[in-house]
C-alpha positions as CSV (number, residue, x, y, z in Angstrom):
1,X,110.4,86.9,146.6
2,X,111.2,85.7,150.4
3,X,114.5,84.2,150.5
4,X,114.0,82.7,153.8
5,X,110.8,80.2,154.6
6,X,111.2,78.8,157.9
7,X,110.0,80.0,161.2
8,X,111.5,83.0,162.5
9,X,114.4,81.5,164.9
10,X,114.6,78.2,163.5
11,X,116.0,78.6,160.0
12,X,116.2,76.1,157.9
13,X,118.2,72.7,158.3
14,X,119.3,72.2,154.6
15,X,119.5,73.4,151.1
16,X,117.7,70.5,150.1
17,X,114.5,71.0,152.7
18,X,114.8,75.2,151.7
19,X,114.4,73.9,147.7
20,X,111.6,72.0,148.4
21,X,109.5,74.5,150.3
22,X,110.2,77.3,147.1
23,X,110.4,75.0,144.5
24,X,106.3,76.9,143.4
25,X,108.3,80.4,144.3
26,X,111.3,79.1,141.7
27,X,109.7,78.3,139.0
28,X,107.3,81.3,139.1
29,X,110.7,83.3,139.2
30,X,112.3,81.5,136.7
31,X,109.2,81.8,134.3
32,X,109.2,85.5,135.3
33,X,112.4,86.4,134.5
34,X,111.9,84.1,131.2
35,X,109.4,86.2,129.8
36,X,111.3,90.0,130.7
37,X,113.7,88.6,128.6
38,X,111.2,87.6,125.9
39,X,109.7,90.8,125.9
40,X,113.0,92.4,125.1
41,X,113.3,90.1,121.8
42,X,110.0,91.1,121.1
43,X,110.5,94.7,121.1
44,X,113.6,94.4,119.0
45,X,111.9,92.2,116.4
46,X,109.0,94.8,116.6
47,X,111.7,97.7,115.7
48,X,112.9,95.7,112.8
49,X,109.7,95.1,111.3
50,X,108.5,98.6,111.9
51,X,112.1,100.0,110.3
52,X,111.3,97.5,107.4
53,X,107.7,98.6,106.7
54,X,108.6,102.4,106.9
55,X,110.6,101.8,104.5
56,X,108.8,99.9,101.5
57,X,106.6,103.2,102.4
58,X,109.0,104.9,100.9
59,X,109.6,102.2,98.2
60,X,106.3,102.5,97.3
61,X,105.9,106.5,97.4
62,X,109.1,106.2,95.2
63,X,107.5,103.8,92.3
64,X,105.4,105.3,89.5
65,X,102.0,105.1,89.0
66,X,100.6,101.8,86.9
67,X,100.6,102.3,83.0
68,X,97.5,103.6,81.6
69,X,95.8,104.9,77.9
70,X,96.5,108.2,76.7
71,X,95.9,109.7,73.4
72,X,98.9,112.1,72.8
73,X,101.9,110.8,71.7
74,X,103.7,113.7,73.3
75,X,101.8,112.7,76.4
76,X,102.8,109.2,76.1
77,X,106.3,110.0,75.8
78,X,106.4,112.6,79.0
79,X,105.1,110.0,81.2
80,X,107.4,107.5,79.8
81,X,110.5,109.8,80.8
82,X,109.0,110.5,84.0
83,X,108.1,106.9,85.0
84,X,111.2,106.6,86.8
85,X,111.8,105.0,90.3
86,X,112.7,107.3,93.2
87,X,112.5,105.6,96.0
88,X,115.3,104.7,98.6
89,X,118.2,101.8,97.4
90,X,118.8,100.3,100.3
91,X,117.7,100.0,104.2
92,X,119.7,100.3,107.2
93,X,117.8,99.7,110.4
94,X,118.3,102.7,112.6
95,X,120.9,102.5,115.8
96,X,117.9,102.6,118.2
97,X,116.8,99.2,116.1
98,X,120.3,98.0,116.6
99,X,120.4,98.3,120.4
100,X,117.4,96.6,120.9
101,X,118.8,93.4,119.5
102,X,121.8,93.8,121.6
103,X,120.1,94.0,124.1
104,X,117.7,91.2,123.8
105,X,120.6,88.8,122.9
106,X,122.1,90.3,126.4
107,X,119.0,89.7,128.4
108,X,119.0,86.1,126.9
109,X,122.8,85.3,127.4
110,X,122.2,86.4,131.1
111,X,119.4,84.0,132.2
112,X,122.2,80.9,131.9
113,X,124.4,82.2,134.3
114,X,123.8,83.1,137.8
115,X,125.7,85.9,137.7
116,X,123.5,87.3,134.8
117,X,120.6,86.3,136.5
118,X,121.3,88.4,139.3
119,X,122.1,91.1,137.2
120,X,118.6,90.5,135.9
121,X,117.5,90.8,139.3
122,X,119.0,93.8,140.3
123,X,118.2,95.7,137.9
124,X,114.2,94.9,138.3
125,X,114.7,95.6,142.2
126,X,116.7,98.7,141.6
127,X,115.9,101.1,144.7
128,X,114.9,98.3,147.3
129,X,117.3,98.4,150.3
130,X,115.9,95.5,151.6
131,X,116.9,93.4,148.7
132,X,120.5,92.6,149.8
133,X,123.4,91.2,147.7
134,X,122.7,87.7,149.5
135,X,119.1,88.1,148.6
136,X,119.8,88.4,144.8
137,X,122.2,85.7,144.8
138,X,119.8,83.3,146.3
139,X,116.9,83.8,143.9
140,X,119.0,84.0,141.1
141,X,120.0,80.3,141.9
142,X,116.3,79.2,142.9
143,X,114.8,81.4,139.1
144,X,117.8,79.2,137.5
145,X,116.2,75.6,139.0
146,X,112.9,77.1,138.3
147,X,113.3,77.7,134.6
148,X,114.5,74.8,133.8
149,X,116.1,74.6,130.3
150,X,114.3,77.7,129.1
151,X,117.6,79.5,129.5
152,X,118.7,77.7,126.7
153,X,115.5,78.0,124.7
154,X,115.9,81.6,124.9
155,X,119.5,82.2,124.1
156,X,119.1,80.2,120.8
157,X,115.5,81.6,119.8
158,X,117.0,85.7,120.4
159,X,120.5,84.4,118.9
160,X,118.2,83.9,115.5
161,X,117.4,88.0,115.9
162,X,120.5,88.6,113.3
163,X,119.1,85.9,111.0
164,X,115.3,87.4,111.0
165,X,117.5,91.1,110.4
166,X,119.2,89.5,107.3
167,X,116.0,88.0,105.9
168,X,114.3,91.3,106.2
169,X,116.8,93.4,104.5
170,X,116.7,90.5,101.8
171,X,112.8,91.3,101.4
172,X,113.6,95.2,101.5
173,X,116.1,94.5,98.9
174,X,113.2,92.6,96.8
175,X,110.7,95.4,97.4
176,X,113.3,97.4,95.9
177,X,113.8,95.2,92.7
178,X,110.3,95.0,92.2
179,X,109.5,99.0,92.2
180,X,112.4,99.4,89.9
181,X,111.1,96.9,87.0
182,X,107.7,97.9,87.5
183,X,109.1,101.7,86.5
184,X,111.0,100.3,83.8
185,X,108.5,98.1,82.4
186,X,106.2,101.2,82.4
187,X,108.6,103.5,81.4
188,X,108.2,100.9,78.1
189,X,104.7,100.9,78.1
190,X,104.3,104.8,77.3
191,X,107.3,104.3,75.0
192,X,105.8,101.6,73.1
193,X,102.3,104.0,73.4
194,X,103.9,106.8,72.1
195,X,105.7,105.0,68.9
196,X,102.6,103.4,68.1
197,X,100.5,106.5,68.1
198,X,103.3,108.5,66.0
199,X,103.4,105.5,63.6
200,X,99.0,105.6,63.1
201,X,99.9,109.9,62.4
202,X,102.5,108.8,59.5
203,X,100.6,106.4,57.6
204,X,97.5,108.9,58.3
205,X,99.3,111.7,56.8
206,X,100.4,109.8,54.2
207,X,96.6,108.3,53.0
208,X,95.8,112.1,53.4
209,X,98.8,113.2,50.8
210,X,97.8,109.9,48.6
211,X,94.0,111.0,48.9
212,X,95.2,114.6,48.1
213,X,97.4,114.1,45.5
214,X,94.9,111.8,43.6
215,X,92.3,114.0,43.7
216,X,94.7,116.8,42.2
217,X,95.7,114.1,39.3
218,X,91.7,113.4,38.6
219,X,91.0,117.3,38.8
220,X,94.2,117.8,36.2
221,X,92.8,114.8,33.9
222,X,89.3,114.7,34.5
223,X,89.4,111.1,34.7
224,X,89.1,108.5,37.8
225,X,92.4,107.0,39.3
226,X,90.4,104.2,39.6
227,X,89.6,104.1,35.8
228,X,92.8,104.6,34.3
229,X,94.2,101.6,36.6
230,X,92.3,99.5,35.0
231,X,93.0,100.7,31.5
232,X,96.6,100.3,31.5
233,X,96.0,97.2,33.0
234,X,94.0,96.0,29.5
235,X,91.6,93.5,29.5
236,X,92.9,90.2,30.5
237,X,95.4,92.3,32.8
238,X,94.3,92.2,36.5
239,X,94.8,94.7,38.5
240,X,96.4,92.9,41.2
241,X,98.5,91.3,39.3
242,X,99.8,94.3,38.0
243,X,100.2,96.0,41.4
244,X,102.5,92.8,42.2
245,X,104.7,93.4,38.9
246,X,104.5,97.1,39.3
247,X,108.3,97.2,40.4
248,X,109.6,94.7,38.0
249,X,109.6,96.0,34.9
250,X,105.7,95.6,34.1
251,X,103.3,98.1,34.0
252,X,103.3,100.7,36.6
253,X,100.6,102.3,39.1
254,X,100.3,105.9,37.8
255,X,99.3,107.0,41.2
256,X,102.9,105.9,42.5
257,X,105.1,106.3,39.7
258,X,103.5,109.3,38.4
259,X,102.3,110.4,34.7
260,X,105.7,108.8,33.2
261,X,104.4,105.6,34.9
262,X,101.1,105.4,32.9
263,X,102.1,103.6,29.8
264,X,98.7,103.8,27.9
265,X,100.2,103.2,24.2
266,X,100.8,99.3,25.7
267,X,98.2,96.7,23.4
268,X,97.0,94.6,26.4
269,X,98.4,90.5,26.3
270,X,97.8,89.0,23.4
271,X,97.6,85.1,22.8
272,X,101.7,83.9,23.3
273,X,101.5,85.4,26.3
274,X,103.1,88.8,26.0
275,X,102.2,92.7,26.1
276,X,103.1,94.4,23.1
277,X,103.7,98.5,22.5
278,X,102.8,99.8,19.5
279,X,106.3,100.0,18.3
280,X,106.7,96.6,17.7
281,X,108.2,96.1,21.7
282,X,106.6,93.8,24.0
283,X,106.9,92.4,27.4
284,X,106.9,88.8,28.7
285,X,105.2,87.4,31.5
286,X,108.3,88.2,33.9
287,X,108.2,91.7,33.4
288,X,111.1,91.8,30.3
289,X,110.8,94.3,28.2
290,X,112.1,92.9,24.5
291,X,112.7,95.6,21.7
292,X,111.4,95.2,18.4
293,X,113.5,94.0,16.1
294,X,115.7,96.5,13.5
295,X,114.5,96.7,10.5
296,X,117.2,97.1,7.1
297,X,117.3,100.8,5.6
């Protein structure tokens, strides 16, 4: 930008007259030095949410895969001990990232002063000979009347750079929170999987022993289970009624107690109440057992 407006030989009479005829040229250099210093803040906030997305890449390269079905237990439980979060713990913003703020925060420092302005100046005219020191120190007063309070507006919008860097490592931070309960929440999902499928093969097995072993008892007796169940539980006996008393001293399931459980010598109930052996014995209805009575020699 011209620092001189009048006609050649006749200078200019005052400040005052030399402000008026640049005050267009001012505030175009004003707003143009304004927005090199915006662009800087801009490129630093650009490096910071670059630095932050690469990394909840890696957050998310790091976090196991979602839960799913599996039919193996042993499968279940593999995946369980593998789902496991191996991502980065933390993220530090590279130097490059760090120097880019600085900068910016420079940049916007500089436009208040006319000394930084000029600085600003210099360094975008770099190489021109015919931009003399008086030159610089001229526009940099004219870009400072042009911009009016943008200098201000700058320096306290790229002053908040170090707030926006806080906020994103607190998001990072979450990211990192996140991936780590997801892994541990399915970490417990296969777990849960895998105890559930083991517990389905135990009572499984064990229907297959009870099946087993009561066909071996009808095979040895040639008689259903089925059937002598309901003769030791007599005729006004129910059968679930004796399955509820079988651990209390009344009659006993033969399939779970075994042949010294089938107590086939017992009479059935008879009117009082009670369920009498053939010695002379009986039980009551809470499952006592009362001996008969001794008889004189």
């Amino acid at each position: 930008m011209p620092t001189y407006t009048g006609q050649r030989g006749t200078g200019f009479t005052s400040l005052k007259q030399y402000l008026g005829l640049n005050e267009d040229g001012a505030k175009r250099l004003g707003e143009s030095l304004y927005e090199d210093v915006n662009s800087a803040g801009q490129r630093a906030t650009d490096a910071i949410n670059r630095g932050r997305s690469d990394f909840e890449a890696k957050v998310a390269a790091g976090t196991p895969d979602a839960f799913e079905e599996v039919e193996s237990a042993d499968e279940a439980t593999k995946r369980a001990e593998a789902a496991k979060y191996g991502g980065p713990d933390a993220w530090e913003p590279s130097s490059s990232t760090y120097q880019q703020i600085q900068d910016a925060q420079a940049r916007s420092r500089a436009l208040g002063s006319d000394a930084g302005r000029a600085a600003l100046l210099s360094e975008r005219t770099a190489g021109n000979a015919g931009y003399t020191p008086g030159s610089v120190g001229l526009d940099s007063f004219l870009a400072g009347r042009g911009m009016g309070d943008k200098a201000q507006q700058s320096r306290s919008q790229w002053a908040g750079l170090n707030d926006y860097l806080g906020l994103q490592r607190g998001q990072a931070a979450d990211a990192v929170n996140k991936a780590k309960a997801s892994a541990d929440a399915t970490s417990g999902q296969y777990s849960a999987l895998a105890k559930g499928i083991k517990d389905k093969e135990v009572v499984a097995a064990a229907q297959a022993a009870q099946a087993a072993q009561q066909k071996k008892y009808e095979q040895s007796t040639g008689k259903k289970v089925e059937e002598v169940r309901r003769e030791a539980a007599g005729p006004s006996y129910d059968y679930e009624e004796m399955k509820g008393r079988n651990g209390n001293g009344g009659r006993r399931d033969p399939m779970y107690d075994g042949p010294v459980g089938y107590a086939p010598h017992l009479t059935g109930r008879s009117s009082d109440g009670n369920i009498y052996d053939t010695s002379g014995g009986y039980y009551t209805p809470d499952g006592t057992y009362h001996p008969p009575p001794r008889r004189n020699p």
